[in-house]
C-alpha positions in Angstrom: -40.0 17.9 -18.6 -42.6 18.0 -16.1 -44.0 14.6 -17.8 -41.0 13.1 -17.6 -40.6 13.6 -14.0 -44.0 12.2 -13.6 -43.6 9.1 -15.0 -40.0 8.6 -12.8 -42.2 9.4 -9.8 -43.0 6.0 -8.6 -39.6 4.9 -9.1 -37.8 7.6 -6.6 -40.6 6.6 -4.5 -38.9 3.1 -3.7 -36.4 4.5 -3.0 -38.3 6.8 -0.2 -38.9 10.1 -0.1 -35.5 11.9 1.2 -33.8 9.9 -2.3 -32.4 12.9 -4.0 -30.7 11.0 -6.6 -33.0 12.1 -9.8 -35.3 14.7 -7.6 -35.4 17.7 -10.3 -34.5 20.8 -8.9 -38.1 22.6 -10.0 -38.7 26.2 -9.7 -41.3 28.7 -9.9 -41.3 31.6 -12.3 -40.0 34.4 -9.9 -37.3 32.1 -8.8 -35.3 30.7 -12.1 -32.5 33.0 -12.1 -31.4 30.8 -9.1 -31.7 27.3 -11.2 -28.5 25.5 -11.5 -27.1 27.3 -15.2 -27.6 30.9 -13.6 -26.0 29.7 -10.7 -22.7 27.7 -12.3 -19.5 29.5 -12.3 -19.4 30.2 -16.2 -15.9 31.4 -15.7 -14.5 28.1 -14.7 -16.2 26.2 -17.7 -14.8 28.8 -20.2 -11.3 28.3 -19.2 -11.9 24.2 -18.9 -13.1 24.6 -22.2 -9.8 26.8 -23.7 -7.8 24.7 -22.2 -9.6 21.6 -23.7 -9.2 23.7 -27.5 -5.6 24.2 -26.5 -5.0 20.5 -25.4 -6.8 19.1 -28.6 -3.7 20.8 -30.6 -0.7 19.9 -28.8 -2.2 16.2 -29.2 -2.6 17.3 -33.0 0.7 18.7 -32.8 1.9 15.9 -30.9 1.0 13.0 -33.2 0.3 14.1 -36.5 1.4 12.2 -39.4 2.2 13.0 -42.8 0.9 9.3 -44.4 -2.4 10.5 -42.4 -2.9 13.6 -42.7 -6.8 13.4 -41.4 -7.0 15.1 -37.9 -10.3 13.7 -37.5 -10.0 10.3 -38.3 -10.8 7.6 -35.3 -7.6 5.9 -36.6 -5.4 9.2 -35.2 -4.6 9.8 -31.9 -6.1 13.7 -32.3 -9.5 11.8 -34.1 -10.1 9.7 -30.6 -8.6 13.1 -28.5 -11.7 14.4 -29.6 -14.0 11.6 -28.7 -13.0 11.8 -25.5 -13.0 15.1 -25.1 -17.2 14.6 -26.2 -17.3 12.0 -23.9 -16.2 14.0 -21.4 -18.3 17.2 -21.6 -21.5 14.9 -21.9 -20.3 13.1 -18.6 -20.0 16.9 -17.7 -23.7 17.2 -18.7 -24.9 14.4 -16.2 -23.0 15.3 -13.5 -25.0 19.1 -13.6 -28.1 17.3 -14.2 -27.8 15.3 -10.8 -28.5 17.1 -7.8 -25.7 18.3 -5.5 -27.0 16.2 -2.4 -26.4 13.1 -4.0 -22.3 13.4 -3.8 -22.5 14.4 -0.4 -25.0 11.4 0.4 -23.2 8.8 -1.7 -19.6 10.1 -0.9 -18.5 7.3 1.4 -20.0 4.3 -1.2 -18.4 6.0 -4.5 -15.1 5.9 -2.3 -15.5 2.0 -1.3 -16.5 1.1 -4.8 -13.7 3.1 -6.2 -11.1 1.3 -3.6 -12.4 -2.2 -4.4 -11.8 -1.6 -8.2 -8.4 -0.3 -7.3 -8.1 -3.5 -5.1 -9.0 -5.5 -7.9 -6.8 -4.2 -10.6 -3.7 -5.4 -8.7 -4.5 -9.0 -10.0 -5.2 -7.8 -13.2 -3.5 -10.0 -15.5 -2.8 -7.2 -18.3 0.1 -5.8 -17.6 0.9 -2.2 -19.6 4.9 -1.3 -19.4 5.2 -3.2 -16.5 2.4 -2.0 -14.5 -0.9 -3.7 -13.4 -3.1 -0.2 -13.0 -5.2 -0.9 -16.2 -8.6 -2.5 -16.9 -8.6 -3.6 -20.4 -12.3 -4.2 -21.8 -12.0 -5.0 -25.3 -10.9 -2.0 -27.2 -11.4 0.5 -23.9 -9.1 0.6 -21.3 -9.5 2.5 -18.0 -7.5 3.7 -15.4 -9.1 3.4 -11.9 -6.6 5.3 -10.3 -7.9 8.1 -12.5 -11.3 7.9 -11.3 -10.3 7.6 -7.0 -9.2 11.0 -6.9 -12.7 12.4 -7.0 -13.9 9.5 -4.8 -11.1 10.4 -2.4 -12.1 13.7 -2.3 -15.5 13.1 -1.5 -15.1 10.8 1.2 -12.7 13.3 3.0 -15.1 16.0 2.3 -17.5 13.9 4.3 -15.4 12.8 6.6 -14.2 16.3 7.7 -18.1 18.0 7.6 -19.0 15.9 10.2 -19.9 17.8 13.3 -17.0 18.2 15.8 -14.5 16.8 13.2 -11.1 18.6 14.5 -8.0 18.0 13.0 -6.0 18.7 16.0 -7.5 15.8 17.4 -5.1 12.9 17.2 -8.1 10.8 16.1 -9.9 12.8 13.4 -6.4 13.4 11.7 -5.5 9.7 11.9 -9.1 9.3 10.4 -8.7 11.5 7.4 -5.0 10.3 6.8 -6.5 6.7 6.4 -8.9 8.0 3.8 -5.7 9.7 1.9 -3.3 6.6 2.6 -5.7 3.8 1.8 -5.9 4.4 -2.4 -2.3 5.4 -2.1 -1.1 1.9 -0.9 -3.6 0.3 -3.7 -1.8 1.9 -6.6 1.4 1.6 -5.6 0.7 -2.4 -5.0 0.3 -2.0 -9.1 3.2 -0.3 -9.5 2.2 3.5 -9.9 4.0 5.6 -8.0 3.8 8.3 -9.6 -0.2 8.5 -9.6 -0.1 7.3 -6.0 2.5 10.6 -4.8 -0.4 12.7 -6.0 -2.5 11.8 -3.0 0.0 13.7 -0.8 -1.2 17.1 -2.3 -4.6 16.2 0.1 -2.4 17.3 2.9 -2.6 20.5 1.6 -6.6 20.2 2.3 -6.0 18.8 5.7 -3.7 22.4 6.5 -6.1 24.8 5.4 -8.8 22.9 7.4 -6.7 23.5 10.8 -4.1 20.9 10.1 -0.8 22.0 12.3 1.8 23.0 10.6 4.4 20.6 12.2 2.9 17.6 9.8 3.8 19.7 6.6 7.6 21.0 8.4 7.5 17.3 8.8 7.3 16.2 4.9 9.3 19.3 4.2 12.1 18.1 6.4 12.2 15.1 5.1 12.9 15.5 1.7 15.8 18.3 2.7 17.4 15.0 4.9 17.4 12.5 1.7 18.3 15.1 -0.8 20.8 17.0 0.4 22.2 13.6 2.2 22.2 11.3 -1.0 23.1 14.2 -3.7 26.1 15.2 -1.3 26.9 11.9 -0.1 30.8 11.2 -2.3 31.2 15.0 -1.7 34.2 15.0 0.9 34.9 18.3 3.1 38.5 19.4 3.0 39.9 16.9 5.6 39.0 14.1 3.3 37.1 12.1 6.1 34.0 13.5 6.3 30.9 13.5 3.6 29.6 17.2 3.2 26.0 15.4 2.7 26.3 13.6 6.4 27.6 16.8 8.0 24.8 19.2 6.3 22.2 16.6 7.8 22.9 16.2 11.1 23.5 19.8 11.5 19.8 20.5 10.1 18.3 17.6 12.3 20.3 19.6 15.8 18.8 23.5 14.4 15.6 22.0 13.9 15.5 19.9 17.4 16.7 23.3 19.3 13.4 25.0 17.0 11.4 22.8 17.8 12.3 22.9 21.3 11.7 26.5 21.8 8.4 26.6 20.2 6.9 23.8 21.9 8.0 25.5 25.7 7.9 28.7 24.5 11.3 29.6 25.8 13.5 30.8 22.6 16.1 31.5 24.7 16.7 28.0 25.8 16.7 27.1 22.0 19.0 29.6 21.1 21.9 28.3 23.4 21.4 24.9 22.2 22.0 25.7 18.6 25.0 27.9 19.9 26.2 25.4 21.3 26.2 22.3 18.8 27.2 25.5 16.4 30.0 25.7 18.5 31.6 22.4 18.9 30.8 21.5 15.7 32.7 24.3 14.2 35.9 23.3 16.5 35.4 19.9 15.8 35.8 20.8 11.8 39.0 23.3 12.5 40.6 19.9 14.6 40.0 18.0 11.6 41.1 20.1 8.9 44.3 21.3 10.7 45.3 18.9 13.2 44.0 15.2 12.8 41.9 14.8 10.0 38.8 12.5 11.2 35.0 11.8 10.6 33.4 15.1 12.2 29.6 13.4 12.1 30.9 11.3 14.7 30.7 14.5 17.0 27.6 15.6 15.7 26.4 12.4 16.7 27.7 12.9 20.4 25.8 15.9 20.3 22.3 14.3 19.4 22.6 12.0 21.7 23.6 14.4 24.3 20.7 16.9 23.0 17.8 13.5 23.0 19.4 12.6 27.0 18.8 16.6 27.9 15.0 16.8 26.5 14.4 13.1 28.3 16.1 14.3 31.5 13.8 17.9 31.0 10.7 15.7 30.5 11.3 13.9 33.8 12.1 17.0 35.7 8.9 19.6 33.9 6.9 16.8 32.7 6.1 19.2 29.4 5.3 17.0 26.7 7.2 19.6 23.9 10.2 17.9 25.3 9.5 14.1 24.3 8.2 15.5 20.6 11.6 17.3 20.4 13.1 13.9 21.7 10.8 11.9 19.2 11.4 14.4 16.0 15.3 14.1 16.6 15.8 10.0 16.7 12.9 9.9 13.9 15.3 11.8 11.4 18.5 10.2 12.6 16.5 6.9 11.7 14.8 8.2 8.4 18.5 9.9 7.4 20.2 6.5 7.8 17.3 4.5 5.9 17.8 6.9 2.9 20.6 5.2 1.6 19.5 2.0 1.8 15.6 2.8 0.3 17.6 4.4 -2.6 20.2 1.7 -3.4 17.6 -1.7 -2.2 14.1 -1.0 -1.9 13.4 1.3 -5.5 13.5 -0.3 -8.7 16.5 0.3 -10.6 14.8 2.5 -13.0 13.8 4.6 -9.9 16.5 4.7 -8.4 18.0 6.0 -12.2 16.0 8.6 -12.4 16.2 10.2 -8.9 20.5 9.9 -9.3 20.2 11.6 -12.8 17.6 13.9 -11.2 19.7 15.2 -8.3 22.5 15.3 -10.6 25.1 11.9 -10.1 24.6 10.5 -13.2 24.2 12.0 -16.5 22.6 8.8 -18.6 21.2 10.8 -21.5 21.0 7.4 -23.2 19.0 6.1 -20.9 16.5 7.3 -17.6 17.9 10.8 -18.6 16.8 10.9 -22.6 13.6 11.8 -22.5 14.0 15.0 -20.0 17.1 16.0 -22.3 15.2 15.8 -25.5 12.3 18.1 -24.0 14.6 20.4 -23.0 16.1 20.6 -26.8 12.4 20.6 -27.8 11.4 23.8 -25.5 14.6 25.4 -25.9 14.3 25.6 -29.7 10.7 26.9 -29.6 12.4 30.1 -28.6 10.0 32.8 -27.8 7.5 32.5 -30.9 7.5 28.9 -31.8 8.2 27.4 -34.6 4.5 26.9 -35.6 1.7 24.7 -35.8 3.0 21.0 -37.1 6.5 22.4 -37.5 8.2 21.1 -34.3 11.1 18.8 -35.8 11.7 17.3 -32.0 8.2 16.9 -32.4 7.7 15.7 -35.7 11.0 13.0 -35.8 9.8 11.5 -32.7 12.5 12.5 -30.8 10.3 12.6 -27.6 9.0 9.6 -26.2 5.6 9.6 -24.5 5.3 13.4 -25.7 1.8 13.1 -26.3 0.8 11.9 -23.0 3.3 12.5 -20.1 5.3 15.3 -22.2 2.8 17.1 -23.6 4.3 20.3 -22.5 7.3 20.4 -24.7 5.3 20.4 -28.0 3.6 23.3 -26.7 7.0 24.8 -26.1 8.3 23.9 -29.2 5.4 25.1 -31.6 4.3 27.7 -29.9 7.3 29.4 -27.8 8.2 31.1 -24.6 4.9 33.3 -25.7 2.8 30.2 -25.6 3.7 28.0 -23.0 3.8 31.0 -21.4 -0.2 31.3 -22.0 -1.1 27.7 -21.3 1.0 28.4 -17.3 -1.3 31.3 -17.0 -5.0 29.4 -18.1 -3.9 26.9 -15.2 -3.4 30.1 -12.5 -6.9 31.4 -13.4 -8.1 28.1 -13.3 -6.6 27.3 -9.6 -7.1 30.7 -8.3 -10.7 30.5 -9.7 -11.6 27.7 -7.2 -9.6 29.0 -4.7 -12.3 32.1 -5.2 -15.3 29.3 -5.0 -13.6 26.9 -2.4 -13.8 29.7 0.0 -17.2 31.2 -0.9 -18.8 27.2 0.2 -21.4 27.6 3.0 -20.7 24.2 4.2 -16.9 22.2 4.7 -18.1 19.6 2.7 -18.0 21.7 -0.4 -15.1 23.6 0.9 -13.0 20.6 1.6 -14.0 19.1 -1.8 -12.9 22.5 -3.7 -9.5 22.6 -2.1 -9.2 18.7 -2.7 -9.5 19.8 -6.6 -7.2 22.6 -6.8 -4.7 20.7 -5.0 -4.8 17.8 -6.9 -4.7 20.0 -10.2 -1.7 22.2 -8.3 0.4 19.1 -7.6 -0.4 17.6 -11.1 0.3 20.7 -13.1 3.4 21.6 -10.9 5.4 18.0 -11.3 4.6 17.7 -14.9 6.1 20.6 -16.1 8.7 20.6 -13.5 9.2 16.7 -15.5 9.5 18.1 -18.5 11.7 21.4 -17.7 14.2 18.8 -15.7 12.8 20.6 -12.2 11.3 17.3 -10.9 11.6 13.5 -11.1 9.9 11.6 -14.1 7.3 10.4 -12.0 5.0 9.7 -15.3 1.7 11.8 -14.2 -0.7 13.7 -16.7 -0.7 17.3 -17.7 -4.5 18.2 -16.7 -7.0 18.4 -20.1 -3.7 18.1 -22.5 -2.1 14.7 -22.0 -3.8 11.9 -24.3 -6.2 9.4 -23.1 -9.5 8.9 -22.1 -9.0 8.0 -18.1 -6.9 10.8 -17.3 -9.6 13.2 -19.2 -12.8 11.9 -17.6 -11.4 12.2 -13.9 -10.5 15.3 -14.1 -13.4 16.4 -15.7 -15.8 14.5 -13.0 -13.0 15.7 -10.3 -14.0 19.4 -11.8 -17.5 19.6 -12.6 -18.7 17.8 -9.2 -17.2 20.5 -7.3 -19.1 23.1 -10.1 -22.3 21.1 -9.4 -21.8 21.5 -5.8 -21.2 25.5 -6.0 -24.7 25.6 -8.1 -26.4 24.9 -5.2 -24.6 26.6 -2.6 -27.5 29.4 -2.1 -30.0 26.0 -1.3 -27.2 24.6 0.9 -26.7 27.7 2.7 -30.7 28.0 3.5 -30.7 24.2 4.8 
């Protein structure tokens, strides 16, 4: 090894004498129980590796074929499972083998490489079921959107281990949301939404690094507005004038105006009378309609926003606190996003987007159409029962019934071969897993590492969560992968790089924590 190293010599030297990039990691004899395999979480590779085994045969459950009955053939989908499954644990190799400094050094060009490939994939002339998010080399074809999500990563890890970096600073937050936003508007230019939506877990990373809270209530708030005020939207209260979804909204937007309120000035009691009050006349308002004259009570609540937004802007000008123009702010920013719901649903989604989300929140029942594969994976998992029906004995499975149910509904053969017992199983491998580097996020002697573990586990949280949500009918058919089960080679190599870089980096956590 030694010989090798010495014949490489006068190449690292070019590159000067700091390049880490193929600097072996030597050790004298006292001190090799602190080399890079005694120091690699062995834990977190075994369950990568089970759930790789487990994967391998829901694809082989998934797929298999009667006329060819050869797992192992490179003509099956299971035969080139496995190649990329060896494809994958030797890119797992090389990404030990390198040092750990190198991602940290290289973080910001493996993120500007990555983005310009995304860049460039939008004018990709190959387009695959209406999307342009596809290389196509030959026989291979690659997913760059696959591969950003450890670039991204990085380059906030970087970003955020700078010295000083503070996310309550205005700047540094607008900073790393530009990192996080930037490969999101790439892939939704090719016309993936659903991979680009799993960027948003990052702001997950950007709470536990100090993030306030108020970003998250926020998102949170958000999707309460456009759900509750497009699922409730026909539903008419009982004077027949006014839509329980509109009425429901507005009344969230004055509680959480009055909240906000009080916590920014500290003065709950303030806050308390103003949700009294629009509680109140709100409540009178709706007795009048339902009694006397029926009429459109959001008109009132409407009153009482605007007379809420003229007290905060007459209280800024008389205490000059700035909680009371971010009360002011939050309450005409979700007036505006409530009343741009409606039309983002019904002009600015594609119609088989829009589909989904109405069959989703429950308005139309189209099991023909946007809603037959989430009803055929529920007939799939439902008949599993709590054993299974066995190993290449799912009939959902078997006639087909399922489409994409080797890639993006994966799940359901697991529930239908193996039962409640075993899906069951395969939930529990992915909470080790997660709570596993949760354990080795936080044990990082440097935010670089710690930021990049967090980046992984929320990218395989939000992954994991949506596609079996998908496929139980929880959450919208999105089309993401289920993490080491779903067919295909992209999705399998990024999160195995998005893994093991984060294991290479917590090998050398005892040399990081001596520099």
């Amino acid at each position: 090894m030694r010989g090798v190293f010495f014949f490489l010599r006068p190449i690292i030297l070019c590159f000067g004498k700091n390049t880490v990039i193929l600097r072996p990691v030597m050790y004298k004899n006292s001190d090799r129980p602190h080399g890079v395999l005694a120091s690699l979480d062995w834990v977190t590779i075994a369950i990568y590796l089970m759930l790789l085994t487990v994967g391998w045969i829901s694809v082989c459950g998934a797929t298999y074929s009667f006329a060819h009955p050869d797992i192992f053939s490179m003509e099956t989908r299971s035969g080139m499972q496995l190649l990329w499954i060896g494809t994958s644990l030797a890119l797992a190799l090389v990404v030990l083998l390198l040092d750990d400094r190198v991602y940290d050094m290289f973080a910001y060009v493996i993120y500007a490489l990555l983005l310009l490939l995304l860049v460039a994939t939008i004018f990709n002339p190959h387009s695959i079921k209406g999307s342009h998010s596809w290389l196509v080399l030959g026989p291979l074809r690659l997913q760059p959107a696959e591969f950003a999500k450890f670039a991204t990563a990085l380059a906030l890890g970087k970003l955020m281990s700078v010295y000083g970096f503070n996310l309550r600073s205005w700047r540094d937050l607008l900073s790393a949301i530009v990192v996080i936003v930037l490969p999101m508007g790439a892939i939704v230019l090719q016309r993936e939404t659903g991979s680009a939506l799993v960027y948003l877990s990052l702001f997950l990373v950007l709470y536990r690094e100090g993030m306030t809270g108020n970003v998250l209530f926020l998102g949170l708030a958000a999707v309460l507005y456009f759900v509750i005020g497009i699922r409730f939207a026909g539903t008419l209260m009982p004077d027949d004038m006014t839509s329980v979804g509109r009425y429901v909204v507005l009344w969230l937007i004055q509680v959480f105006t009055a909240a906000m309120t009080a916590t920014f000035i500290h003065d709950w009691q303030r806050g308390l009378k103003a949700i009294a009050l629009c509680m109140g006349v709100t409540f009178v308002a709706t007795l009048f309609s339902t009694y006397v004259i029926p009429f459109d009570v959001a008109w009132v609540q409407y009153l009482l926003l605007a007379g809420m937004i003229g007290w905060l802007v007459w209280m800024w000008a008389k205490e000059r606190l700035p909680g009371y123009v971010l009360a002011a702010t939050f309450a005409l920013g979700s007036v505006a996003f409530y009343g741009a719901a409606d039309y983002t649903l019904n002009h600015v989604l594609e119609p088989h987007q829009r589909v989904r989300i109405n069959v989703l929140l429950g308005l139309e029942e189209d099991l023909a159409g946007a809603g037959y594969n989430v009803h055929q994976s529920e007939i799939a998992i439902g008949s599993g029962g709590l054993r299974g029906k066995g190993f290449l004995n799912g009939t959902q499975t078997k006639l087909k019934f399922v489409p994409e149910q080797e890639t993006d509904f994966i799940f359901c053969t697991v529930g239908e071969e193996e039962g409640f017992f075993g899906s069951a199983g395969v939930l529990l491998l992915f909470l080790a897993l997660i709570l596993r580097l949760i354990h080795l996020a936080e044990r990082q002697p440097t935010r670089f590492g710690r930021v990049y573990g967090y980046s992984v586990v929320s990218i395989l949280l939000f992954h994991v969560t949506i596609n079996v949500g998908m496929v139980l009918g929880l959450m919208p058919v999105i089309g993401i992968p289920l993490p080491f089960f779903s067919y295909g080679g992209s999705s399998l190599w990024g999160f195995t790089l998005l893994l093991f870089i984060f294991l290479r980096i917590d090998a050398g956590r005892s040399r990081a924590a001596d520099d």
